[in-house]
N, C-alpha and C positions, 0 to 999 in steps of 0.2 A: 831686673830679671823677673818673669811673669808664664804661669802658662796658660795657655788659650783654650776654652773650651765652646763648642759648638754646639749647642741644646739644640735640637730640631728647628731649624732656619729652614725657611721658606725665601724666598724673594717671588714675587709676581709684578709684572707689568700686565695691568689689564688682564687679558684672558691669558698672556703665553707665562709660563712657568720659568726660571733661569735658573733657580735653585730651588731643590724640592727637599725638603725633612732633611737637611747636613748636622750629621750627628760625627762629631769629632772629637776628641781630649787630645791636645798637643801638649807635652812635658815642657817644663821650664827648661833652657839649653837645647830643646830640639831642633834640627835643619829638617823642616815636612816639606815638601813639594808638593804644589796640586799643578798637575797635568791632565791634557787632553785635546782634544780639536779645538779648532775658532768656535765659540757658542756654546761651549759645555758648561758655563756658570763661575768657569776658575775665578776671574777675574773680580766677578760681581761679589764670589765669597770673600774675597781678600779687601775690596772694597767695603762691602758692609763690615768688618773687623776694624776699617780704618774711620768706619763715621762718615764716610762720602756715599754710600747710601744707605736709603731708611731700610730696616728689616720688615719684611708682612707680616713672618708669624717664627714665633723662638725668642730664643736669649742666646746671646754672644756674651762671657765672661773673660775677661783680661785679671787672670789671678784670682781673687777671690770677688772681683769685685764687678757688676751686672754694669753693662755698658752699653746700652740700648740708647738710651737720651743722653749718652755724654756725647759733647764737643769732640769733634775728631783731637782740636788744641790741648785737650785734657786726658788723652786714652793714653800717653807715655808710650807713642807709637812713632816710628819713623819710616816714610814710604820712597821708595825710590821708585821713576813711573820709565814706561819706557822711553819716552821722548829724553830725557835728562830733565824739561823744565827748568833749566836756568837763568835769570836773568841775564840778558845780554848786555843792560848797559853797566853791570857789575864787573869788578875782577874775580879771580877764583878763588882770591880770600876774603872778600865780601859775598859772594855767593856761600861758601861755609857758614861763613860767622851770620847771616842773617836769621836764623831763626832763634839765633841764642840772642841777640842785641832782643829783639821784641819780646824776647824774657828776662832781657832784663840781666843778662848774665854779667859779671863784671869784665872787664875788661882784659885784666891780666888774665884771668883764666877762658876767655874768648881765644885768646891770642896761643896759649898754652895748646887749647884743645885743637886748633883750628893747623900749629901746625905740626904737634901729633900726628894727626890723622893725615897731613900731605906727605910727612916722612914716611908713613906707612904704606901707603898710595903711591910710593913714588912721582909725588907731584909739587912735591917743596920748590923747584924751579921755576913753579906754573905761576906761583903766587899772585903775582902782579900783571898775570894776562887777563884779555877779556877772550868768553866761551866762543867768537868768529875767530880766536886764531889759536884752535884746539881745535885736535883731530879729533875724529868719534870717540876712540879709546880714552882720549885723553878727559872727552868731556864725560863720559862714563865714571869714570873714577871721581869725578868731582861732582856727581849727585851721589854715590857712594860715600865718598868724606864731607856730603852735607849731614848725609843720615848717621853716620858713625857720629861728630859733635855734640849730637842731643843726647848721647847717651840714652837711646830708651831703653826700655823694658820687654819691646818685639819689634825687630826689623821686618819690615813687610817691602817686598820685588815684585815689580810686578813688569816681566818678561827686559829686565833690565840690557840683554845683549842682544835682542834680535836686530838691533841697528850697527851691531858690530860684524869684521869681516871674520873665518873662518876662523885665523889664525888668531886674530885679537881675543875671540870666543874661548879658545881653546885657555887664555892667560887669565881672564877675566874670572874664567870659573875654578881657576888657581887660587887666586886671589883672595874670590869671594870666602870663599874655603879655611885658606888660609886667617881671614877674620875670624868669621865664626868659630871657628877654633881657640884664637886669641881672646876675645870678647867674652864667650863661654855666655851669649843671649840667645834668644828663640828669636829663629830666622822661618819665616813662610814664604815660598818663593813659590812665583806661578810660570809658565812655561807651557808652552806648546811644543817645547823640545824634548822628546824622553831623553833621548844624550845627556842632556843637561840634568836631566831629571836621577837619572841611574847614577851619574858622576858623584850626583853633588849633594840627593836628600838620604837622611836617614832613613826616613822614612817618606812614601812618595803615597798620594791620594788621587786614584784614577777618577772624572768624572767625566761622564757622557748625556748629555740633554739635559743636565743640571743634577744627575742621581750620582750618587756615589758609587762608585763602581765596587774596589777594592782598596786597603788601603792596608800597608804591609813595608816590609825593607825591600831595596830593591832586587836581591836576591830571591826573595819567595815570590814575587810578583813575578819575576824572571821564569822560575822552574816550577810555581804553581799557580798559574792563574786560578782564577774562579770563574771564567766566561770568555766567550769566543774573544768581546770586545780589548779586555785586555790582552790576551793573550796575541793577537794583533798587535795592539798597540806599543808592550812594549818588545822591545827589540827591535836591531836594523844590522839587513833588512829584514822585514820582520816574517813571520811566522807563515810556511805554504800550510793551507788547509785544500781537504779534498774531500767531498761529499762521500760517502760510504754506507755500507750495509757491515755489520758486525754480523756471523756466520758461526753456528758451532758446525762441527763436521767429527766426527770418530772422540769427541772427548777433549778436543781442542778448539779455539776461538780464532778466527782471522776478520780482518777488516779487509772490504772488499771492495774494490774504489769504481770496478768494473773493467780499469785499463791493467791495474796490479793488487797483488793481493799480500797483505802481512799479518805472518802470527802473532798473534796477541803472545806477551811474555808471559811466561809463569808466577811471575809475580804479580801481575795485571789481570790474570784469570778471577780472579775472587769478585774483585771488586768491577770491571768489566763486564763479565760472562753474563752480570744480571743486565745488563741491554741486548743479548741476543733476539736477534731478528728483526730489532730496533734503526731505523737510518741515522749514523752518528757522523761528527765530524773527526777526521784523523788529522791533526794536527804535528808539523813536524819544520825544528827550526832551521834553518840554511845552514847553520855551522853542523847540524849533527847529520847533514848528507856528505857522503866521503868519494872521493877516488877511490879506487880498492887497494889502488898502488901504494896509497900515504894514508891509510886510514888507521885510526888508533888501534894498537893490537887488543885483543883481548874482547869486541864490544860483541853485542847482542845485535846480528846485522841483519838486514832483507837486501835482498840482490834485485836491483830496477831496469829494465831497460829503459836509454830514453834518449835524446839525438841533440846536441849544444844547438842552442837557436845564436845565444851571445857569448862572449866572453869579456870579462872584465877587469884586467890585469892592474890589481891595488899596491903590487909591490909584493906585501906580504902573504897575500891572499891574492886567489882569485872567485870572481863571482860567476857562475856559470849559471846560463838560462834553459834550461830543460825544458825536452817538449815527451810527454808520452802517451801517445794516443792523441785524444783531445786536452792531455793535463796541462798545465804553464806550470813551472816551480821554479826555485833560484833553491844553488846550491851553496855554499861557501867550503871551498877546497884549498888545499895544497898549493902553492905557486911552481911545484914543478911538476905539476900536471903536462902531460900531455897531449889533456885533450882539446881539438880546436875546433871553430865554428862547422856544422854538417855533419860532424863524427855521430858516430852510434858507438856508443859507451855504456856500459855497465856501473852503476854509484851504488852506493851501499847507505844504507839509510839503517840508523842506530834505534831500536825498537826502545831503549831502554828508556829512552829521551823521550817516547812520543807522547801526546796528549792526545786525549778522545773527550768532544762533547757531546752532546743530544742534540739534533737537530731541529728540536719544536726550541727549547728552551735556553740553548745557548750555554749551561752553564756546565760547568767540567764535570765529567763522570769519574768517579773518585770513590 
């Protein structure tokens, strides 16, 4: 059991930067996510923590103790990568038990640990297969119950399911869950999935071009971004923005898109009202646009016109693709909507929900 702490880490290759100044304290017991696009650095920070690469500039601490020149073999880490990495002319209890044999573990307690962890994996029947005759799922689970036998002191993922299918995904991040729970260690998991990411961290760590964006539960990343970038990125699908001028007019404030116009709330006057005359971004998420027929009673609404370009029929929802004026947007509505492809409809968009940034600077006005 160990927490991670991230002193101003750099990584540079040559001139391009992958991780710039990551300053982070992960708690002993914490599940953190670091998400973000292909090349935002996630991966290379999880790496430098594991010893597989060098750091340029910082200090990475595993507990109390500076781990810059330690051996990956010595950091009391266990990595799961995404490929699985298993030996193939192994069974899948010699794939386990191999990293304990090279320390030496005894034998009885090899055998103990090794099939613990298949009963808990559900894969104590696997035992004596080789990884050609295991499905994905199945070989997932056995670089998972490789990492679980070492018992370390920080499990490290790094995008462990993207090789699995939808459904497997869905079990998988049950699962993993379900460990870290049991285990009660510090799990850092990387992902380019926010799904994944909102599901499964306590805490999630946005990064884009190697900077850290935000890093927060996945609730307040959710209902308070700090910049255009998150606020994009998490949720799906994710967030319509629309270029705007914020407008006072008789003592009141609207956001003014040019195709529609919305009052700013009375709650939002204070802190808002000081970007009057400002070009800002109006920010608004698909689930808080409504039918007017099915929309929650009671909200703080703006009346839209706008004409369904698609519809998306999810069972429980549907996904509706708005056009207003020159706008694009996606809605997420009611499944007995209905309205259908061509209609000109009225939605009602929940002012209390919205978000406004600054257009030079990206970052939330608040």
């Amino acid at each position: 059991m160990a927490s991670v702490n991230y002193e101003h880490v750099t990584k540079r290759w040559g001139d391009v930067v992958a991780v710039r100044d990551l300053n982070i304290e992960i708690p002993d017991k914490e599940f953190l996510v670091f998400v973000g696009p292909s090349g935002c650095g996630k991966s290379t920070s999880l790496r430098m923590l594991a010893g597989l690469e060098e750091i340029t500039e910082g200090n990475i601490y595993i507990g109390d103790r500076l781990v810059n020149d330690v051996p990956p073999k010595d950091r009391d880490i266990a990595m799961v990568f995404q490929s699985y990495a298993l030996y193939p002319h192994m069974s899948v209890y010699d794939n386990m038990a191999f990293g304990l044999k090279l320390r030496r573990v005894p034998k009885a307690e090899i055998d103990r640990r090794v099939r613990q962890a298949a009963v808990e994996l559900g894969i104590e029947h696997l035992l004596d297969r080789k990884p050609k005759a295991l499905s994905g799922g199945q070989r997932q689970r056995v670089a998972v119950g490789r990492a679980i036998v070492r018992e370390p002191a920080v499990f490290l993922m790094d995008e462990p399911l993207s090789n699995l299918d939808a459904k497997l995904r869905v079990e998988a991040r049950a699962m993993i869950q379900r460990l870290h729970n049991r285990l009660e260690t510090t799990f850092i998991y990387v992902t380019h999935d926010q799904t994944e990411a909102m599901t499964m961290g306590s805490r999630i760590a946005v990064l884009k071009d190697g900077i850290l964006q935000q890093i927060d539960t996945p609730q307040t990343l959710y209902e308070r971004p700090d910049n255009l970038f998150v606020a994009g990125f998490i949720g799906s699908p994710s967030m319509n923005f629309f270029n705007a001028t914020l407008v006072r007019e008789n003592g009141d404030f609207y956001i003014d898109t040019g195709v529609f116009r919305v009052k700013v709330p009375e709650e939002r006057k204070a802190t808002w009202g000081r970007a009057a005359g400002q070009r800002v971004v109006l920010g608004i998420r698909p689930e808080d646009i409504h039918d007017p027929n099915y929309s929650p009673p009671g909200i703080q609404s703006a009346s839209v016109e706008a004409q369904v370009d698609v519809t998306e029929l999810l069972g429980n929802e549907v996904l509706m693709y708005l056009k207003s004026g020159n706008l694009n947007y996606i809605a997420r509505v009611d499944p007995r909507t209905s309205a259908r492809i061509g209609h000109q409809i009225t939605v009602l968009m929940n002012t209390s929900n919205m978000h406004l940034f600054d257009a030079e600077t990206e970052k939330a006005i608040r």
